[in-house]
C-alpha positions in Angstrom: 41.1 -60.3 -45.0 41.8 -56.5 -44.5 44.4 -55.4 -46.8 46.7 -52.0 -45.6 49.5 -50.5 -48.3 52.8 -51.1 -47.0 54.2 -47.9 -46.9 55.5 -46.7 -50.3 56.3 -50.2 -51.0 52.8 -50.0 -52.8 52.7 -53.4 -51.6 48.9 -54.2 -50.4 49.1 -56.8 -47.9 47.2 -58.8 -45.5 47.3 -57.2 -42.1 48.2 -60.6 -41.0 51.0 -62.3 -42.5 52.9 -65.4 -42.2 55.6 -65.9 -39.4 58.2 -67.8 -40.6 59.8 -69.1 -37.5 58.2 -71.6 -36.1 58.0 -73.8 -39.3 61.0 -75.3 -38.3 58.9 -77.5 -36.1 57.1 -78.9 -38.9 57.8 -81.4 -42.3 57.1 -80.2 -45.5 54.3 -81.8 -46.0 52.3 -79.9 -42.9 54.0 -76.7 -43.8 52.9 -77.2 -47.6 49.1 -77.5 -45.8 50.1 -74.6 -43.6 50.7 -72.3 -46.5 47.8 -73.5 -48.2 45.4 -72.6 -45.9 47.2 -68.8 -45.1 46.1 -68.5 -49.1 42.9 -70.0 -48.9 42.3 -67.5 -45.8 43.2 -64.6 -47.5 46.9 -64.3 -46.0 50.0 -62.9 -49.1 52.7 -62.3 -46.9 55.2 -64.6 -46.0 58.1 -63.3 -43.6 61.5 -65.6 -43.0 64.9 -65.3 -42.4 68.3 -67.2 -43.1 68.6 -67.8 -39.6 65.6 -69.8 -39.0 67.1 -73.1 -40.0 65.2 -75.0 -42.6 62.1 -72.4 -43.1 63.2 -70.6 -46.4 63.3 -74.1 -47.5 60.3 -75.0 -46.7 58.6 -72.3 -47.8 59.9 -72.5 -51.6 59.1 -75.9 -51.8 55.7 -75.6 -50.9 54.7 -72.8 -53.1 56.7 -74.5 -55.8 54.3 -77.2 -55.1 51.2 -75.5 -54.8 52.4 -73.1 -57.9 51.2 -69.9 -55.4 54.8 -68.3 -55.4 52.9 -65.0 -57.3 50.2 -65.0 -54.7 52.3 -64.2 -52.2 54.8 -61.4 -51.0 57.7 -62.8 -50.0 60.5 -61.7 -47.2 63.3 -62.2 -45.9 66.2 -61.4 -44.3 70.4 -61.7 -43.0 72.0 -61.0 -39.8 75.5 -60.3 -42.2 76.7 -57.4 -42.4 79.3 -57.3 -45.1 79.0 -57.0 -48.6 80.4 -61.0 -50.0 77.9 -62.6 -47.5 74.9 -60.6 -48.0 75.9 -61.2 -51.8 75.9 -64.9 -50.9 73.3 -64.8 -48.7 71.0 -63.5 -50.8 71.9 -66.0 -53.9 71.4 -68.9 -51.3 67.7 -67.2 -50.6 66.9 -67.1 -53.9 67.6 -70.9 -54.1 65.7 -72.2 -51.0 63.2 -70.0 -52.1 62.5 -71.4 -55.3 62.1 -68.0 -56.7 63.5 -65.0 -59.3 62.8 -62.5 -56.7 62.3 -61.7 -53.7 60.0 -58.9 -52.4 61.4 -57.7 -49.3 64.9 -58.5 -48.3 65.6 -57.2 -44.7 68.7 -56.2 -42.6 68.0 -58.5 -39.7 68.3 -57.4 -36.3 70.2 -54.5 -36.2 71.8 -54.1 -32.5 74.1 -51.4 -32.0 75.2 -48.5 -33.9 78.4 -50.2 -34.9 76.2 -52.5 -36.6 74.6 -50.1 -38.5 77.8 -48.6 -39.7 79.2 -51.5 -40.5 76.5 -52.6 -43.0 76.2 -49.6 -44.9 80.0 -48.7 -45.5 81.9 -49.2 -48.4 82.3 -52.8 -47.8 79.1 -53.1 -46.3 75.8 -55.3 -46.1 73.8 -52.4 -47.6 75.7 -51.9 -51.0 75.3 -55.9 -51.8 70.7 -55.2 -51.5 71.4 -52.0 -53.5 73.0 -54.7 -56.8 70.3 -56.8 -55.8 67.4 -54.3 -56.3 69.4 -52.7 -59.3 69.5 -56.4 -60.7 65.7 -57.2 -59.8 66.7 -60.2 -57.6 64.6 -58.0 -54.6 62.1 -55.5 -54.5 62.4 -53.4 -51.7 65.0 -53.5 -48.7 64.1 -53.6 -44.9 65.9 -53.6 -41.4 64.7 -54.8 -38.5 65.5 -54.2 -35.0 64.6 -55.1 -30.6 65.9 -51.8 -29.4 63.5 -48.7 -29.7 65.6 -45.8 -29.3 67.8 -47.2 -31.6 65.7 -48.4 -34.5 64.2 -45.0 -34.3 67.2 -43.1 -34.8 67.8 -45.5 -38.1 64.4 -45.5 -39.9 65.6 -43.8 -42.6 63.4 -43.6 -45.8 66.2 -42.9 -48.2 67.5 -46.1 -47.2 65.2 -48.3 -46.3 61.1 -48.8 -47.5 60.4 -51.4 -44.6 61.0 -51.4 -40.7 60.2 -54.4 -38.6 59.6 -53.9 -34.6 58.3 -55.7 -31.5 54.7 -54.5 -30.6 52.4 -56.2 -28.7 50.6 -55.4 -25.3 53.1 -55.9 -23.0 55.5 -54.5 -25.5 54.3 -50.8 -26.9 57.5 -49.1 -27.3 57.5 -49.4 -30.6 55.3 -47.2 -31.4 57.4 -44.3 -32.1 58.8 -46.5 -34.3 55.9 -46.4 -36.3 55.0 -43.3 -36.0 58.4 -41.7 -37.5 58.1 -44.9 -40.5 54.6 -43.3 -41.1 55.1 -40.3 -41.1 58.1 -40.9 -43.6 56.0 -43.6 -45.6 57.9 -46.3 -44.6 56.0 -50.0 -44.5 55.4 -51.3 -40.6 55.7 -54.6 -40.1 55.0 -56.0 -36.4 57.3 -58.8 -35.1 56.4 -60.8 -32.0 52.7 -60.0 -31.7 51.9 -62.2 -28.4 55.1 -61.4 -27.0 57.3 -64.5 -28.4 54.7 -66.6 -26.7 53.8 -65.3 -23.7 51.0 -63.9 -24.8 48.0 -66.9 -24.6 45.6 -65.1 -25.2 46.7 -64.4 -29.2 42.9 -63.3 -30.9 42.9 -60.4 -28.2 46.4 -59.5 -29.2 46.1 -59.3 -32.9 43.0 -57.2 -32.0 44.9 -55.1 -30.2 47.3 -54.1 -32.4 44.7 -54.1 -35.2 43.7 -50.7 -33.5 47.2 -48.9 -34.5 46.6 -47.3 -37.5 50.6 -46.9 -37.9 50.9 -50.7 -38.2 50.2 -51.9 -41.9 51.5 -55.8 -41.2 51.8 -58.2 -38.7 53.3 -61.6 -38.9 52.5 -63.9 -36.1 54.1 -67.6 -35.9 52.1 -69.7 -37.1 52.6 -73.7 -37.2 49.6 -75.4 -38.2 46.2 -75.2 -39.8 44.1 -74.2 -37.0 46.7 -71.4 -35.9 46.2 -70.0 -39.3 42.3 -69.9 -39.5 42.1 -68.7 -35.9 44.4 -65.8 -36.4 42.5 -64.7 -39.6 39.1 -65.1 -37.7 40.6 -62.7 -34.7 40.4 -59.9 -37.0 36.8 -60.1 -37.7 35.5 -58.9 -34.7 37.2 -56.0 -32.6 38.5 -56.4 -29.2 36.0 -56.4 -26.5 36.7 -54.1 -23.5 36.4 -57.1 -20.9 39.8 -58.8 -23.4 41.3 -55.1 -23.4 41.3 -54.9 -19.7 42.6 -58.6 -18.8 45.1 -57.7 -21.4 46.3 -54.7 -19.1 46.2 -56.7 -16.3 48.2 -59.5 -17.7 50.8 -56.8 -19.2 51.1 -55.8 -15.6 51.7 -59.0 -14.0 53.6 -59.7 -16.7 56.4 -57.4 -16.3 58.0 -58.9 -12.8 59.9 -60.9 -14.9 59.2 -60.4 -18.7 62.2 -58.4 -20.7 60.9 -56.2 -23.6 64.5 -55.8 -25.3 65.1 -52.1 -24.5 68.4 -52.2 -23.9 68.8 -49.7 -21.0 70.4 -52.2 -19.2 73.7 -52.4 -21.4 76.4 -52.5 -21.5 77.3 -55.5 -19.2 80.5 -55.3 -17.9 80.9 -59.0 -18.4 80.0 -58.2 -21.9 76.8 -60.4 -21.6 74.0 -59.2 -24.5 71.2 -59.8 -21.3 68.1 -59.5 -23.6 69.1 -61.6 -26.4 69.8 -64.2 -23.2 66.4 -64.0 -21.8 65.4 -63.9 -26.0 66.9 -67.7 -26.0 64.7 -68.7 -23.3 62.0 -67.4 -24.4 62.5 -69.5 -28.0 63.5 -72.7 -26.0 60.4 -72.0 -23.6 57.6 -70.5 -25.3 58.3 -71.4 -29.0 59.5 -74.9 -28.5 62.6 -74.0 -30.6 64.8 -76.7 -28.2 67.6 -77.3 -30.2 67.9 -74.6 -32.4 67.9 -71.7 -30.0 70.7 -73.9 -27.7 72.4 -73.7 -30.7 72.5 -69.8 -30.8 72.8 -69.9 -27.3 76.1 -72.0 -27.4 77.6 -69.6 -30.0 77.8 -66.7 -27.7 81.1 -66.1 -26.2 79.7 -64.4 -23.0 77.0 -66.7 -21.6 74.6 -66.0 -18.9 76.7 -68.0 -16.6 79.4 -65.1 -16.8 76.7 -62.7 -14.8 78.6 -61.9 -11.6 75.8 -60.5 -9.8 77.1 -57.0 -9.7 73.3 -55.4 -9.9 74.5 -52.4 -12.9 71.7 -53.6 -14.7 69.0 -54.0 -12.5 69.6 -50.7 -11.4 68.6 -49.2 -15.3 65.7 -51.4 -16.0 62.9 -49.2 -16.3 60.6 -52.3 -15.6 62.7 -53.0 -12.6 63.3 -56.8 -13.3 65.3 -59.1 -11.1 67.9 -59.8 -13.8 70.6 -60.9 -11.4 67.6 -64.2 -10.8 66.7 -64.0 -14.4 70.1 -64.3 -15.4 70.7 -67.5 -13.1 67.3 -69.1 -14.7 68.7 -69.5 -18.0 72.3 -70.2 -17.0 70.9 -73.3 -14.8 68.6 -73.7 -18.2 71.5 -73.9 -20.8 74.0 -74.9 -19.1 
């Protein structure tokens, strides 16, 4: 397995890692196989996240189990943003983890600028990671993000060693992401490889984004054996022009009715998040994550079903989408 430095982490990693996500689908005993066989295949990153149910948990007890807890690198990260729950969020990783440290702690999906501000103020998310790396409980601290122009504007490499980012082939925009983390020696992680799913074919993809020598780490969901081995085997062999071109084609048919999280077409004046809707589909869909992502979906104050078909954002997707139909879909799929 190809190992690339992660930025001025120092951190040599597998270019593929281990996508937490989707091992909420899975018992503990196939997810203590699963991360056997990432180890035996050459695999030492892990990547989780509070949110994703049960996973941290699973994780710590398999590598407690398998006593492989030092042969990996391990991440995670918190959608709070305040100081006392990061502090507590971070304690509670620790535990599930079954661990003294952790390697990578990431801000997790950072969505507006208000969001931003809001974690590193006084009271802030950011100050309780800076006690945490001061106190050796983490290495390093990430953020991670969906929009481009955003995420750009906030990879900052005085505070952050890490950024996490969509990239894929139907989803590129990342790449000046990369570039400015690069350039600033920042670790690159790429989330969503096959495009939450809607990639099929996933060895060309990997291949793909192989090619980018701005990405150092990607971390594809993986929920059993054979994903694992197949994943590692995709990066033995580089991507065949016949693959590269259905790959085009595909991104191209694709984007009728895919949404690649750029945000242009916010604000909603219902106050609807659209992408994070059409990101709930996508997990209920494509991942299989049923219950959990109705769950999330539930919690939102302004559903999909609030959409009153006024067309402002159809009207600033750059991929010129039919969100008014879109929308419907996962209203009529929700609720």
């Amino acid at each position: 397995m190809e190992k690339r430095r992660l930025g001025k982490t120092e951190m040599m990693v597998s270019l593929v890692g281990l996508g937490g996500i989707p091992l909420q689908r899975v018992d503990q005993e196939q997810a203590t196989q699963i991360i056997k066989a990432a180890h035996e295949s050459g695999i030492n990153f892990i990547d989780t996240a509070r949110a994703y149910s049960v996973s941290e948990s699973l994780i710590g007890n398999a590598l407690e189990t398998l006593g492989l807890r030092e042969e990996f690198y391990l991440a995670t990260k918190s959608m709070h943003r305040i100081y006392s729950a990061m502090k507590s969020e971070i304690e509670t990783s620790l535990k599930n983890l079954k661990t003294d440290y952790i390697d990578l702690y990431q801000v997790h999906l950072i969505k507006t600028k208000k969001d931003y501000d809001t974690v590193m103020s006084e009271e802030g998310a950011y100050r309780a990671l800076l006690e945490a790396k001061a106190e050796g409980k983490i290495r390093f601290i990430g953020i991670t993000g969906h929009d481009a122009k955003l995420i750009e504007g906030l990879t900052d490499p005085e505070f952050f060693d890490t950024v996490q980012f969509p990239y894929n082939p139907v989803e590129p925009q990342g790449e000046p992401v990369f570039r400015k983390a690069v350039k600033h020696d920042m670790g690159t992680i790429v989330m969503k490889p096959v495009a939450g799913g809607a990639i099929t074919d996933v060895p060309s993809s990997l291949k793909w984004i192989k090619e980018n020598p701005d990405v150092f780490l990607m971390i594809p969901g993986m929920d059993s054996v054979e994903q694992v081995i197949e994943n590692v085997r995709a990066l033995e062999t580089p991507l065949e022009e016949v693959k590269r071109r259905e790959l085009e084609a595909f991104a191209k048919e694709l984007g009728t009715e895919f949404c690649r999280r750029c945000g242009y077409c916010l604000p909603c004046p219902m106050g609807i998040d659209i992408p994070t809707m059409f990101l709930f589909e996508g997990y209920l869909k494509r991942y299989n994550l049923g219950e959990w992502s109705r769950e999330r979906y539930s919690s939102v104050e302004n559903k999909a079903s609030a959409c009153i078909k006024c067309g402002i954002c159809e009207t600033r997707c750059p991929y010129d989408l039919p969100i008014i139909k879109m929308m419907k879909r996962v209203a009529e799929t929700f609720e």
